[in-house]
C-alpha positions, 0 to 999 in steps of 0.5 A: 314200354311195349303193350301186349298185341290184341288177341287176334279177333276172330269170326263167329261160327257154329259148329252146326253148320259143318253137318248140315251143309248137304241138306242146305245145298239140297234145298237151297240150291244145286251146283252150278253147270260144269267144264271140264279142262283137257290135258292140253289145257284147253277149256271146254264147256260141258252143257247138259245133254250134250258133248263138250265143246272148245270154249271161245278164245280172245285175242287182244290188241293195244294201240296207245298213242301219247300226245303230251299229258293226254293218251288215245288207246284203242283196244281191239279183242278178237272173239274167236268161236271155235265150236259148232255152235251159234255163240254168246261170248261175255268178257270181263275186263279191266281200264285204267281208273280214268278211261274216258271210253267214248266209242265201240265198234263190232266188226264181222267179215267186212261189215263194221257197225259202229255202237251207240251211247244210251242209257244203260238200261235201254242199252241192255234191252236193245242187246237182249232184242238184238241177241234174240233175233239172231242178229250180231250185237255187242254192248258195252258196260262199265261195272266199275270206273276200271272194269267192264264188260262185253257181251258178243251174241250171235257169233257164228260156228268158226268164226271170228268177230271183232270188238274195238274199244277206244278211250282218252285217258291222262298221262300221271306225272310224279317226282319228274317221272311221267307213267302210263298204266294198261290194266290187262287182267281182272284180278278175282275181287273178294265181296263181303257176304250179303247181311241175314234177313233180320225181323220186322223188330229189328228193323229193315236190313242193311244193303248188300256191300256189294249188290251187283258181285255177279258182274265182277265175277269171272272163271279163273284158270288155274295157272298149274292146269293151264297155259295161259289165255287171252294173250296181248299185243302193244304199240305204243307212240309216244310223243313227249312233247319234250327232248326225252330221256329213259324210256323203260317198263318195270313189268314188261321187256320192251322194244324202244324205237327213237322216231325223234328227240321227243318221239318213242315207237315201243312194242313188246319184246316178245310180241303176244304176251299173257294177258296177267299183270299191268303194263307200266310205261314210264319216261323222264325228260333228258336232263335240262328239258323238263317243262315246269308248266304243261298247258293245254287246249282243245276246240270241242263242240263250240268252246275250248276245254283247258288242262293246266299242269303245274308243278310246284318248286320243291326247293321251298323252305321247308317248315319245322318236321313235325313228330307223326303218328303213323299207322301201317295196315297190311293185307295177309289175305289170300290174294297177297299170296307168294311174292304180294306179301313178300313186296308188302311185308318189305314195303312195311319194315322200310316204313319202320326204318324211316320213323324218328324218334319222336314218332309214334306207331301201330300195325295192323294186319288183316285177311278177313279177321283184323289183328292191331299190334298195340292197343293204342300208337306206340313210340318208335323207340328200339323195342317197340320197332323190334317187336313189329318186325318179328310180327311183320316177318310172321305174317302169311297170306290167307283168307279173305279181303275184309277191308272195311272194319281194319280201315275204320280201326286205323282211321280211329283217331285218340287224340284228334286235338293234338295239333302238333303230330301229324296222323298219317296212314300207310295202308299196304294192298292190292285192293282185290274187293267189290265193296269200294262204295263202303270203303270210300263212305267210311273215309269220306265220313271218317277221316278227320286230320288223318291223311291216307297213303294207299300202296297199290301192290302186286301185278294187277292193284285195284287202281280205282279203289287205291287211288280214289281213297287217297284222294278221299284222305288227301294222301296219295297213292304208290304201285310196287309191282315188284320187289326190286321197286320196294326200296325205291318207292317207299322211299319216294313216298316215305319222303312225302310222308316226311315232306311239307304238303302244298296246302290251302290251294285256289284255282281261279280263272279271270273268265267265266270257267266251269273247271275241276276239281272243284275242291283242290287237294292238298299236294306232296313234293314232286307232285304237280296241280292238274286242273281242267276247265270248260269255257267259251274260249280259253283266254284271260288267266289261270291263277293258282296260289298256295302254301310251300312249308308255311311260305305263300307260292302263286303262280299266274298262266296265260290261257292264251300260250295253251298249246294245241292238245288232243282229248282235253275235253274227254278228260275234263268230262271224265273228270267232272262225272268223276266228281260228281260221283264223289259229291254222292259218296260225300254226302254233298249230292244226293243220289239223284243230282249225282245220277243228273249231272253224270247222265248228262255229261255222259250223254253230250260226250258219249261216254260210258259209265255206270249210267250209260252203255255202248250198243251196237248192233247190225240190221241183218239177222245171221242166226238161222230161226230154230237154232240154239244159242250157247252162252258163256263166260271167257275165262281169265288168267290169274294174275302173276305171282297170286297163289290160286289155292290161297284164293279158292282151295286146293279142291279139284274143280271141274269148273274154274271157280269165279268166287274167292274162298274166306279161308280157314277151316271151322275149328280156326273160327270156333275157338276165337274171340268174335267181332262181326265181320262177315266170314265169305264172298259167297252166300253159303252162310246165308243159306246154312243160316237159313236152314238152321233157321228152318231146321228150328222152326221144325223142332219147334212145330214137331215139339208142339204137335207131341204136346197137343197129342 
């Protein structure tokens, strides 16, 4: 028997705060300087004092050579000043999750100056020296392990400088399919508010979620006021490895040159693109070809470093199909706005349809409220599903990303001791939020038996956040960018969800071996063990066991057959920081042995993290002494398919707004239930609350002076 859905849970809001707003703003703050937008679409900056100027441009380059399991890409952005003004140009950008960005140069004219690896705080100094001298300087920052920015100073009026960025990633291998993903556009992240200031009675207040939301933040245009900016172009050579079958993109019309039976020349079919969805590349091998065993071995800096690609046999014995609890969770925020929602809310109900009888469920929806569709998991029988699809047919997209608060609703487990069901999570978004810290603790801490599924969705999914919650939740991860993509994914991850996992697997090296991960996670069917190590030299056996179904599988390689590989070390290194990060958000490392081991490894492989920058920065001085330095933001495309009024209103602004908006007008709050979920990205509460506070306080003076008169 169904149970009646929970009465949506709203947010606490008081009806005080609307009337006030013009005195807070009064005291609290001022408007931010603004642009204005021309009718040819062009952005213009507006300073005080002064005539508008065209804002700098960016033009952006990829060239991405493949070479078996490891990819080498560098990235060239040309900042263009088209004013004439002496400029400083910031550009947020986005990486795949797993970039190992280890070089920068900045090229001016004829004069190329190569960057420098240090600490990022010495980094930063070093740049704001550089910038105030007038001479031309670059820095490089990782904001996330996927997102960065550039800072370009000093670049001249009319003038064009270029900054070339090159990284080693990994090449992703599921179901027999290899895929290669380049992020192209920083999708607008929504940052839970910052806690109240509480008393010395309450105690010290929590830390901010999201403490650093200034440097994730850039101006958005909006699509219907703008063409497009930022555009790319791509080249890509593609070298298997093996004799090769379909080559193709699902987000981008292609060109495919055959060089050779296991070599690919691809381009983009219409040249500069918009810089406003991910590129996917994906390829399979012809038939008969496909290697069972990928390995690999780099000479670096004295020892060699190892990548084992193994794919486990999927014809096993398959054990006994356990019956499943399944909770699906649905972001309806803003940001799934237009076609998102309509690929999640597809994606959901072919998730209903797999269910067996046996099997138990709940949905959940959330934008920045949570709604549970039953008080507890129900059984799949035909009302109960009848019932969840009209709730999912109802949803619409709106309000903010709160995160947080449904995840630990759909990690509450009732029945922790139930052995014979497995619990699983399907968890639906595009992941658009600056708090994954929280996020990753709340799994880590959480998660008990359960096992979390992320579904990456839309053009531009959080790729770190999606990926690494579902290695925290020994789940896996899943991208549908589009809604001819639904079926056939959700069915390749409802199969896993279906399928025996590959449990209680070992790695272990005849030799001394310094190898990662270093706690193996469990695998679904089609999904190969990838391990990478650091030794003297790679000899002596890699030997990996395992479970298939409750049957035992083993397999034994030579580390003397590893083939010549290129960026092996750059991607054991990445993936040892990598672990290091996750042995702090788990509680295994303390802050300090986490900051300890990242330092060094960035360091000794000149890497780029949250720990260490790239610098450049060119002798000479170019700005002439006296004269002003204008600085500013470039702005961003929307991502494809996202509705810009979901996520910042329908208000004309003259400036292109940077912060995510939570959503609904007051009297929507007013009159429901409260949890206490923090309402927006922006500090508007915190600063209403305050002059409430202050508002209050006076009252109460004033009361008293007419009671001592």
């Amino acid at each position: 028997m169904s149970h009646p859905p929970i009465p949506s849970r709203g947010l606490p809001r008081n009806l005080l705060i609307g009337p006030l707003v013009a005195v807070v703003v009064a005291f609290f703050g001022s408007p931010p300087a603004r642009a204005e937008e021309p009718g040819s679409g062009a952005l213009v900056l507006r300073r005080e004092g002064a005539a508008p100027v065209e804002a700098p441009r960016l033009r952006a380059d990829a060239a991405i050579t493949v070479s078996g399991p490891t990819a080498r890409a560098t990235i060239t952005q040309a900042f263009r000043n088209t004013t004439s003004e002496w400029v400083e140009g910031t550009y947020l950008f986005p990486l795949p999750e797993d970039a190992a960005v280890d070089s920068m140069k900045l090229v001016i004219g004829d004069r190329v100056i190569v960057a420098d690896i240090r600490e990022r705080q010495a980094a930063r100094r070093a740049y704001e020296a550089a910038k105030a001298e007038g001479k031309a300087a670059a820095l490089t920052e990782q904001q996330r392990p996927n997102l960065f920015t550039n800072a370009v100073a000093n670049i001249g009026p009319g003038e064009t400088v270029l900054v070339q960025i090159t990284y080693q990633q990994s090449v992703r291998l599921s179901g027999g399919t290899y895929a290669l993903r380049l992020p192209t556009v920083a999708a607008p992240r929504y940052s839970p508010a910052p806690p109240l200031v509480q008393s010395a009675v309450e105690g010290p207040a929590a830390p901010d979620p999201v403490p650093d939301r200034a440097k994730i933040e850039a101006p958005v245009l909006d699509p219907a006021r703008h063409a497009p900016v930022n555009p790319l172009t791509l080249a890509i050579d593609l070298k298997a490895g093996f004799a090769l079958g379909a080559v193709k993109s699902a987000t981008h019309a292609i060109r495919v040159e055959d060089v050779s039976l296991s070599e690919r020349r691809i381009t983009l079919a219409d040249g500069a693109t918009a810089a406003d969805r991910d590129f996917e590349l994906t390829w399979a091998p012809a038939p008969g070809s496909e290697p069972s065993v990928g390995l690999f071995r780099e000479r670096v800096a004295g020892a060699e470093a190892v990548l084992a690609v193994v794919t486990p046999p999927s014809e096993a014995v398959p054990a006994p199909a356990l019956p499943r609890d399944v909770v699906f969770v649905i972001d309806n925020s803003g940001s799934m706005g237009g076609a998102s929602i309509r690929q999640a809310k597809a994606s959901l109900l072919a998730g209903l349809d797999r269910l067996r009888p046996g099997d138990r469920f709940n949905v959940i929806r959330f934008d920045h409220t949570y709604e549970a569709l039953f008080v507890d998991t129900v059984s799949a029988d035909e009302p109960n599903l009848a019932v969840a699809k009209n709730f999912v047919a109802g949803l619409e997209a709106s309000g903010g990303t709160e995160m947080l608060a449904p995840l630990k609703a759909a990690l509450q487990d009732a029945h922790p001791d139930e052995a014979g069901r497995l619990r699983q999570i399907v968890f639906l978004t595009d992941g658009a939020v600056g708090n994954e810290a929280q996020i990753f603790s709340a799994i880590a801490t959480e998660r008990g038996r359960t096992r979390l599924f992320m579904v990456g969705i839309g053009s531009a999914p959080n790729g770190y956040l999606m990926r690494h919650a579902a290695e925290l939740g020994r789940g896996s991860f899943t991208e549908i960018r589009s809604v001819d993509q639904v079926s056939e994914r959700m069915r390749e991850l409802l199969m896993k969800l279906e399928s025996p996992v590959v449990t209680d697997l070992t790695a272990t090296f005849s030799e001394a071996a310094d190898a990662t991960p270093s706690q193996m996670p469990d695998l679904y069917r089609g999904e190969p063990v990838t391990v990478a190590a650091r030794m003297p030299e790679a000899k002596g056996t890699l030997t990996l066991t395992g479970r298939i179904g409750g049957q035992p599988w083993r397999t034994v390689l030579d580390l003397g057959e590893a083939a010549e590989g290129a960026g092996i070390g750059k991607v054991w290194a990445r993936a040892k920081i990598a672990d290091a990060e996750t042995a702090r958000i788990t509680g295994r490392l303390d802050q300090a042995g986490a900051d300890a081991a990242i330092l060094r490894l960035a360091l000794d492989h000149g890497l780029t993290t949250r720990l260490t920058s790239l610098v450049a920065i060119d002798a000479t001085p170019r700005r002439p002494e006296g004269v002003r330095l204008t600085s500013t933001d470039l702005p961003l495309n929307l991502p494809a398919g996202w509705d810009f009024e979901a996520l910042f209103g329908t208000k004309s602004e003259a400036a292109p707004p940077r912060q995510r908006r939570a959503g609904l007008p007051a009297a929507q709050y007013a009159a429901a239930p409260s949890v206490p979920l923090p309402q927006t990205a922006t500090d508007f509460e915190l600063r209403a609350l305050a002059g409430l506070v202050l508002l209050g306080l006076g009252l109460l003076v004033a009361a008293r002076r007419r009671r001592l008169a």
